[in-house]
MMTF fields as JSON, N, C-alpha, C and O atoms, coordinates in Angstrom:
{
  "mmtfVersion": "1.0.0",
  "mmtfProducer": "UNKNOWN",
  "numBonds": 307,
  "numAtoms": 308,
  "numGroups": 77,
  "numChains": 1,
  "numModels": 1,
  "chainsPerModel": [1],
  "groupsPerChain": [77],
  "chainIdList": ["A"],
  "bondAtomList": [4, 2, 8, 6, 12, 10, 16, 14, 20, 18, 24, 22, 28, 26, 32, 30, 36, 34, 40, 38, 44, 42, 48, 46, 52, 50, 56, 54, 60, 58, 64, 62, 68, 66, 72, 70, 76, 74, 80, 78, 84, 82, 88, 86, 92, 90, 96, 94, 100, 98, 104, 102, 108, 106, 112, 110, 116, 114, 120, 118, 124, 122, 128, 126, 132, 130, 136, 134, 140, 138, 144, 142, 148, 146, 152, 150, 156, 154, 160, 158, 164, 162, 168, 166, 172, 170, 176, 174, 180, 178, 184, 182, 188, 186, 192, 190, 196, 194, 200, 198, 204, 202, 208, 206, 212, 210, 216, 214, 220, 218, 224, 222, 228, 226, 232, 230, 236, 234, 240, 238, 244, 242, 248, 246, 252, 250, 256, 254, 260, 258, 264, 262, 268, 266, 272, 270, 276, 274, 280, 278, 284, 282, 288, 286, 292, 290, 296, 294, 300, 298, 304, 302],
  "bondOrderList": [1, 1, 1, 1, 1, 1, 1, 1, 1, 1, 1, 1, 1, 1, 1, 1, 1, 1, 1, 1, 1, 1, 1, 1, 1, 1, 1, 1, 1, 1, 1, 1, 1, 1, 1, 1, 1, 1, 1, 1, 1, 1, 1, 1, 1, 1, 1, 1, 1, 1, 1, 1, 1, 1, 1, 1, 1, 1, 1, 1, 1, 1, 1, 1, 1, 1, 1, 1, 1, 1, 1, 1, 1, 1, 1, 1],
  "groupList": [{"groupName": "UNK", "atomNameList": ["N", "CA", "C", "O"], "elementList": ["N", "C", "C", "O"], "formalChargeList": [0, 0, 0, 0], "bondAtomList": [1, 0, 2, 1, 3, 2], "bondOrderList": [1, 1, 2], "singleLetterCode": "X", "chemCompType": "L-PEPTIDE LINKING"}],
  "groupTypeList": [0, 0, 0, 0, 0, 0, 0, 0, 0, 0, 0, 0, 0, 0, 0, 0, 0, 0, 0, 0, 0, 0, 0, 0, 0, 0, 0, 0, 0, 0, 0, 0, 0, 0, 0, 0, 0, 0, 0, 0, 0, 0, 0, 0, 0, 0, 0, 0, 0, 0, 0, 0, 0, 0, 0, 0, 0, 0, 0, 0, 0, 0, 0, 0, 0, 0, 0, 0, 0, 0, 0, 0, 0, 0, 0, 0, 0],
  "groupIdList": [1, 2, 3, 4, 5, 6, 7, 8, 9, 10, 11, 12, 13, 14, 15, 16, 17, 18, 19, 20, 21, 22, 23, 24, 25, 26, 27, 28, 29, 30, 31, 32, 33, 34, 35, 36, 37, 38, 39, 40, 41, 42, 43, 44, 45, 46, 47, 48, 49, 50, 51, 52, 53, 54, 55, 56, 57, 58, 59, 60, 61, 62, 63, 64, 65, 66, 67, 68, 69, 70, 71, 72, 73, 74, 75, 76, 77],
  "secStructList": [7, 7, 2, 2, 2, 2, 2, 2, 2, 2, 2, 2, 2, 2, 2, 2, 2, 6, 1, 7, 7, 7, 2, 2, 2, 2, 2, 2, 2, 2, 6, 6, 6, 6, 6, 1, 6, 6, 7, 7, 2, 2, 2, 2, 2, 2, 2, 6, 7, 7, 7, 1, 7, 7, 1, 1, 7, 1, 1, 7, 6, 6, 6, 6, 7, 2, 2, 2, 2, 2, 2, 2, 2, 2, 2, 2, 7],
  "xCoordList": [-116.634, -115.793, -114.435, -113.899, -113.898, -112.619, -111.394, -111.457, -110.287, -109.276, -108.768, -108.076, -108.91, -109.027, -109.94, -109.499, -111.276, -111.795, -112.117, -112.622, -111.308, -111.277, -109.831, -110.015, -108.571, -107.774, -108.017, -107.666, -108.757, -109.173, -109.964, -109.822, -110.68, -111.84, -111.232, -111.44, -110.394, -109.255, -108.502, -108.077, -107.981, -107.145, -108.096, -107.665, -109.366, -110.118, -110.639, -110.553, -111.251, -111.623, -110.42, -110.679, -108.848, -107.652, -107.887, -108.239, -107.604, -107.971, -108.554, -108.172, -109.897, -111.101, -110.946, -111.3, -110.259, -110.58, -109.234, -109.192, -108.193, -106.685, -106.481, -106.473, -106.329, -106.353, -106.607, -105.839, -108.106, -108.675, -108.985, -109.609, -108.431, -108.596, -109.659, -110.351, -109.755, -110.659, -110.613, -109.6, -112.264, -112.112, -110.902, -110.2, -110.464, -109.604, -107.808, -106.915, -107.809, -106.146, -106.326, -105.357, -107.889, -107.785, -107.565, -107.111, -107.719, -107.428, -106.205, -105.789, -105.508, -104.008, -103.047, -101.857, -103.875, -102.648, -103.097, -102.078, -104.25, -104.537, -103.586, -102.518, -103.659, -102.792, -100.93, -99.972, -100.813, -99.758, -99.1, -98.05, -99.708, -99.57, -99.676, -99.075, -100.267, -100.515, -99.917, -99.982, -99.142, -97.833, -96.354, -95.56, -96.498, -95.388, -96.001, -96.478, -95.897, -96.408, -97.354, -97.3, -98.629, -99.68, -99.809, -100.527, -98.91, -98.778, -99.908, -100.811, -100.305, -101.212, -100.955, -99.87, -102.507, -101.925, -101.406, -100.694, -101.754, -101.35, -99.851, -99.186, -99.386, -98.06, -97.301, -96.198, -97.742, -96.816, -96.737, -95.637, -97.744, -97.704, -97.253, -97.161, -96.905, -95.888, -94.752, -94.047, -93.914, -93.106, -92.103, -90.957, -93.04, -92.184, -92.757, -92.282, -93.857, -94.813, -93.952, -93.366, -93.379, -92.594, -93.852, -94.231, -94.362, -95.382, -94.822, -94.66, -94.571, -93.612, -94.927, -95.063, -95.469, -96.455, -95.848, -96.581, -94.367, -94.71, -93.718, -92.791, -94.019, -93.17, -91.744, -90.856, -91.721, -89.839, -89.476, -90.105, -87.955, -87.297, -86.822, -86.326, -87.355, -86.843, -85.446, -85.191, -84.287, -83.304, -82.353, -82.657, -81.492, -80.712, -79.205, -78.369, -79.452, -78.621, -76.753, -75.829, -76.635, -75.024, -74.943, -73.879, -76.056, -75.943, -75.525, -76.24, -73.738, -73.076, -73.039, -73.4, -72.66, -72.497, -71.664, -70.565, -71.784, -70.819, -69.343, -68.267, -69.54, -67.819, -66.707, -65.478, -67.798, -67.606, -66.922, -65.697, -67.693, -67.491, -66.171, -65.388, -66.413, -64.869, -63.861, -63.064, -63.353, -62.577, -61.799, -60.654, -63.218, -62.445, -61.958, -60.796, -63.105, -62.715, -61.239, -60.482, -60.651, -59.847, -57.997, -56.794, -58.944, -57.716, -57.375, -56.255, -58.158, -57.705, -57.324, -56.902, -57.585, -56.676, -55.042, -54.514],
  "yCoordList": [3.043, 2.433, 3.127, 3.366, 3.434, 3.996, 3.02, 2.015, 3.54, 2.822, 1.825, 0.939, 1.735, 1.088, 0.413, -0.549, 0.185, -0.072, -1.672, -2.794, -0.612, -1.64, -2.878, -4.045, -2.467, -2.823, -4.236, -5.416, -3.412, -4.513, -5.995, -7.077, -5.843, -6.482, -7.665, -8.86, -6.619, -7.957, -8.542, -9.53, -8.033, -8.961, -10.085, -11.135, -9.716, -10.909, -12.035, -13.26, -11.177, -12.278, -13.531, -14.725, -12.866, -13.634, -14.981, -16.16, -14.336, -14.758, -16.094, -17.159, -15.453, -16.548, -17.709, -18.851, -17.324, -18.048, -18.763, -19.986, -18.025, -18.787, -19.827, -21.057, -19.041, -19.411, -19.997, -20.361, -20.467, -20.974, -20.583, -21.32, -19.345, -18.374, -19.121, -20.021, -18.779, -18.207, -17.235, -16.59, -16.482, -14.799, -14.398, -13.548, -15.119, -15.332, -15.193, -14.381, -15.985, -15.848, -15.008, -14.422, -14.744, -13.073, -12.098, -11.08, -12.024, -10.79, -10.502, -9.39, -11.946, -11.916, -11.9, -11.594, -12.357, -11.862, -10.445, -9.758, -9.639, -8.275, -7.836, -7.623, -7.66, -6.581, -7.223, -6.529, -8.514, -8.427, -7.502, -6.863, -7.569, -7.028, -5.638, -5.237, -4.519, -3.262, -2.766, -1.575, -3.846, -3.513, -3.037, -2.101, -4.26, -3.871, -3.164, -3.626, -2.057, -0.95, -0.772, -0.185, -1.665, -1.831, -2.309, -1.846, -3.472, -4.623, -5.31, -5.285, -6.017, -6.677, -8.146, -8.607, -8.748, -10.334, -11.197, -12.17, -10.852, -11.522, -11.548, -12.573, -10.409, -10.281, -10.758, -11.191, -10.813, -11.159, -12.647, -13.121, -13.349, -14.513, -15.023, -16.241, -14.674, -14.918, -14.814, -15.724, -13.587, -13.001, -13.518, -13.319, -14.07, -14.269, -15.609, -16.049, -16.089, -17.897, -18.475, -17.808, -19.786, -20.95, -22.159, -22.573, -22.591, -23.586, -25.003, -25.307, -25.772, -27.091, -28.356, -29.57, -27.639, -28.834, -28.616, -28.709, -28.302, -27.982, -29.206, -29.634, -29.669, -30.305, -30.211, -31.037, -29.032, -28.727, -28.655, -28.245, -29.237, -28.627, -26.775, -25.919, -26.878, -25.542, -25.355, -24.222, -26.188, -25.711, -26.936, -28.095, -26.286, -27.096, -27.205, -26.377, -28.792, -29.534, -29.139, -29.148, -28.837, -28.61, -26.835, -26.237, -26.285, -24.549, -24.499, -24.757, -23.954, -23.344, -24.645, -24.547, -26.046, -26.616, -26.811, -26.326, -27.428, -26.875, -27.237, -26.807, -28.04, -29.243, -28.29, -28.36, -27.16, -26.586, -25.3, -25.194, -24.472, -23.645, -23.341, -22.401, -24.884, -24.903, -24.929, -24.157, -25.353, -25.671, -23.988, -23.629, -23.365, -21.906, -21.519, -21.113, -21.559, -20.454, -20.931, -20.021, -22.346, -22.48, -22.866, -23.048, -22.789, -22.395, -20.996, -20.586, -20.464, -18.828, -17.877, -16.741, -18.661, -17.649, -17.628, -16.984],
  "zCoordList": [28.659, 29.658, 29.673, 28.591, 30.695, 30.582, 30.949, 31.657, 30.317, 30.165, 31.246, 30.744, 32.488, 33.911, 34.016, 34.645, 33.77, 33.239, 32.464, 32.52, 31.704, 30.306, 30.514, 30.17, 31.052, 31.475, 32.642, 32.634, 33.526, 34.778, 34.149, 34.719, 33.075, 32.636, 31.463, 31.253, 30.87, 30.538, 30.898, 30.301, 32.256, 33.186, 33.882, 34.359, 33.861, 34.844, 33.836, 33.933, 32.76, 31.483, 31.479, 31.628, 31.242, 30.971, 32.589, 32.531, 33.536, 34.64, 34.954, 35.438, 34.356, 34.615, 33.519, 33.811, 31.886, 30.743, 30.496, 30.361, 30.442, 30.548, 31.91, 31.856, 33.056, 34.015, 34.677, 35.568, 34.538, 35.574, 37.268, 38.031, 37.607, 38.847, 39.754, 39.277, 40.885, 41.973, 42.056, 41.785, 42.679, 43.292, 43.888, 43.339, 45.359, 45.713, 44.731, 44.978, 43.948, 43.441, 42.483, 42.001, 41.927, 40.879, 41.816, 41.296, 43.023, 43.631, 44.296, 44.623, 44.516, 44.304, 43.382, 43.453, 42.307, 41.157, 41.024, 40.963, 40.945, 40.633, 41.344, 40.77, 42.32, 43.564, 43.393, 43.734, 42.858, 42.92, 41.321, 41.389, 40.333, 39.467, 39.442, 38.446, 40.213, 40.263, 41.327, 41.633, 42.125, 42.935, 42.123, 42.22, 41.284, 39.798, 38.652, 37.616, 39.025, 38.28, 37.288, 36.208, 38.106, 37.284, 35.995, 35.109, 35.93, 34.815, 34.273, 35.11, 33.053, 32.654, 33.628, 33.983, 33.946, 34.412, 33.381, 33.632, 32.238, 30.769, 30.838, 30.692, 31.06, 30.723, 31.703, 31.368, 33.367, 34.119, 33.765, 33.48, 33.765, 33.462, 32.372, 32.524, 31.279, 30.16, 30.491, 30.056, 31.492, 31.489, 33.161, 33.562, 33.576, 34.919, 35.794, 36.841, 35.081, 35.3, 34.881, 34.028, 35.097, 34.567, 34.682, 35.778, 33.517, 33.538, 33.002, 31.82, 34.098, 33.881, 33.054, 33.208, 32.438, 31.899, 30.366, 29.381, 30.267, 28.659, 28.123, 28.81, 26.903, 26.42, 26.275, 26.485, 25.873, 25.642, 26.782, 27.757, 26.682, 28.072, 28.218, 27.486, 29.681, 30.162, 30.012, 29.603, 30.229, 31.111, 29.714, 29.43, 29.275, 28.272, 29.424, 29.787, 29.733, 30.792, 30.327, 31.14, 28.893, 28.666, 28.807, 28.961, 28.735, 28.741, 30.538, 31.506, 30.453, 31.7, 32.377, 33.549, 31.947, 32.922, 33.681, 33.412, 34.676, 36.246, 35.638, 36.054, 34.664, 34.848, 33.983, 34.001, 33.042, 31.877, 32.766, 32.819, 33.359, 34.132, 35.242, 35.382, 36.054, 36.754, 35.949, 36.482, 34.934, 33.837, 32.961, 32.688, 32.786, 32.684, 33.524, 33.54, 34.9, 36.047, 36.374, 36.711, 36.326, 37.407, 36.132, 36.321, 34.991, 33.957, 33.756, 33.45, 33.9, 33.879, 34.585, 34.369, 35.692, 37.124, 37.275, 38.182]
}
């Protein structure tokens, strides 16, 4: 098997077994992934998926908050 191949076959395995895919959205994540320079689907999806089923919070509510922010910006001018 050659490296393309072998590449494609683990992106669909991931696909079908992580994922849960249709033909259909494997062939949209394929093409969207080999648009960005022929990326793994593994990796885009680690790397740029936000999966809101997770326990921890995403977004730590005091990191940059607004009240924090105006307070420098408008003390330091």
């Amino acid at each position: 098997m050659t490296t393309t191949s072998t590449k494609l076959q683990k992106d669909i395995e991931f696909c079908i077994d992580e994922l849960d895919l249709t033909n259909e959205q494997i062939g949209e994540l394929l093409r969207a992934c080999e648009n960005l320079s022929d990326i793994s689907c593994e990796y885009f999806c680690e790397e740029f998926v936000v999966d809101d089923n997770t326990e921890t919070d995403i977004h730590d509510p005091e990191y940059l908050h607004i009240n924090e922010v105006n307070r420098i910006y408008y003390n330091n001018t």
